[in-house]
C-alpha positions as CSV (number, residue, x, y, z in Angstrom):
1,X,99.7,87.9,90.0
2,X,101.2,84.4,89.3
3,X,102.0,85.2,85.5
4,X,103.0,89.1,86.6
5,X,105.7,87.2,88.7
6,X,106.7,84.2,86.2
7,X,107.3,87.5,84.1
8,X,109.8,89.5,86.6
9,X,113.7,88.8,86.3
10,X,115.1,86.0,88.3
11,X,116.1,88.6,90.8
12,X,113.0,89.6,91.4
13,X,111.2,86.9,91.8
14,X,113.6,85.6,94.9
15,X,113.2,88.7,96.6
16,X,109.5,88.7,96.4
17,X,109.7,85.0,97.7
18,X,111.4,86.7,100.8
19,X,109.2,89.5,100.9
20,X,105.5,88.5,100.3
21,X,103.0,87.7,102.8
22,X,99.5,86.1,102.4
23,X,97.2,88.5,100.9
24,X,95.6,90.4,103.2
25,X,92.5,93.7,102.4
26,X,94.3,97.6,103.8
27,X,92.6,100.4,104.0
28,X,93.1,102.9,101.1
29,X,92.2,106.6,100.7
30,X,90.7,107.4,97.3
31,X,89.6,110.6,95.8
32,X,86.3,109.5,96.6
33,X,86.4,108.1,99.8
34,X,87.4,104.7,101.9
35,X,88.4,101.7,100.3
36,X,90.8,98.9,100.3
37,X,93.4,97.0,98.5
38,X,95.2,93.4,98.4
39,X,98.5,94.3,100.1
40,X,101.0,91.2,98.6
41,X,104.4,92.1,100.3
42,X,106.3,93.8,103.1
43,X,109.0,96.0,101.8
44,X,112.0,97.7,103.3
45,X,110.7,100.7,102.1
46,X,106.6,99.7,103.2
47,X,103.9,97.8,101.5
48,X,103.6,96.7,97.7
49,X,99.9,96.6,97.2
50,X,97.4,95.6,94.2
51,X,94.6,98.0,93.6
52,X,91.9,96.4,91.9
53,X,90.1,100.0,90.2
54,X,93.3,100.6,88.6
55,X,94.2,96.9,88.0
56,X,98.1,97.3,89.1
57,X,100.8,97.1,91.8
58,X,101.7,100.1,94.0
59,X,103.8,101.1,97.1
60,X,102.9,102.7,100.0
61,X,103.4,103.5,103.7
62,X,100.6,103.3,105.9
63,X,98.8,106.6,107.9
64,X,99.4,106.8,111.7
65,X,95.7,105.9,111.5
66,X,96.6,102.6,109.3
67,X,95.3,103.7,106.4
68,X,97.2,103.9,102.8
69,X,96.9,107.3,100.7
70,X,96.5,107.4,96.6
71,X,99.1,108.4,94.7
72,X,97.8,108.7,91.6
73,X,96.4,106.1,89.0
74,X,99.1,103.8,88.6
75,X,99.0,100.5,86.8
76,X,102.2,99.3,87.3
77,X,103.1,95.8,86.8
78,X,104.4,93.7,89.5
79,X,108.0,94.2,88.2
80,X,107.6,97.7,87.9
81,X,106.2,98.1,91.0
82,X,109.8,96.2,92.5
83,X,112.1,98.0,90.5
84,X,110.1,101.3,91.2
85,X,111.3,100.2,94.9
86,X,114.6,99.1,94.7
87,X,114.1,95.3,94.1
């Protein structure tokens, strides 16, 4: 993630200093059952997340039961996955 975010514009990178948090495992609903991912940030919009099947960055609100949903295989990079929400 380090050389994802030396990569990001200047912009992004102080809003992710705002925004991240210290790694921490959600639970994630894949096709094929119960796992989890590395969520890195707290957004205004939910949680940026890295899932390590696909290898990229995602966003994603957690479930009234506290669990994240798939949305697809996305291997977005860490600026992608900022610009894809607003930062």
């Amino acid at each position: 993630m380090a050389i994802q975010l030396e990569e990001c514009p200047k912009a992004q990178r102080k809003a992710f200093d705002v925004l991240r948090v210290a790694p921490y495992s959600a639970p994630f609903l894949r096709r094929h059952g119960l796992g989890h991912v590395l969520v890195v940030a707290h957004l205004p919009s939910g949680l940026l997340y890295y899932e390590d099947i696909e290898e990229g960055f995602e966003t994603g609100v957690l479930d009234v039961d506290g669990v994240l949903h798939d949305h697809g295989c996305n291997q977005l990079t860490l600026s992608q996955a900022l610009a894809r929400a607003g930062i």
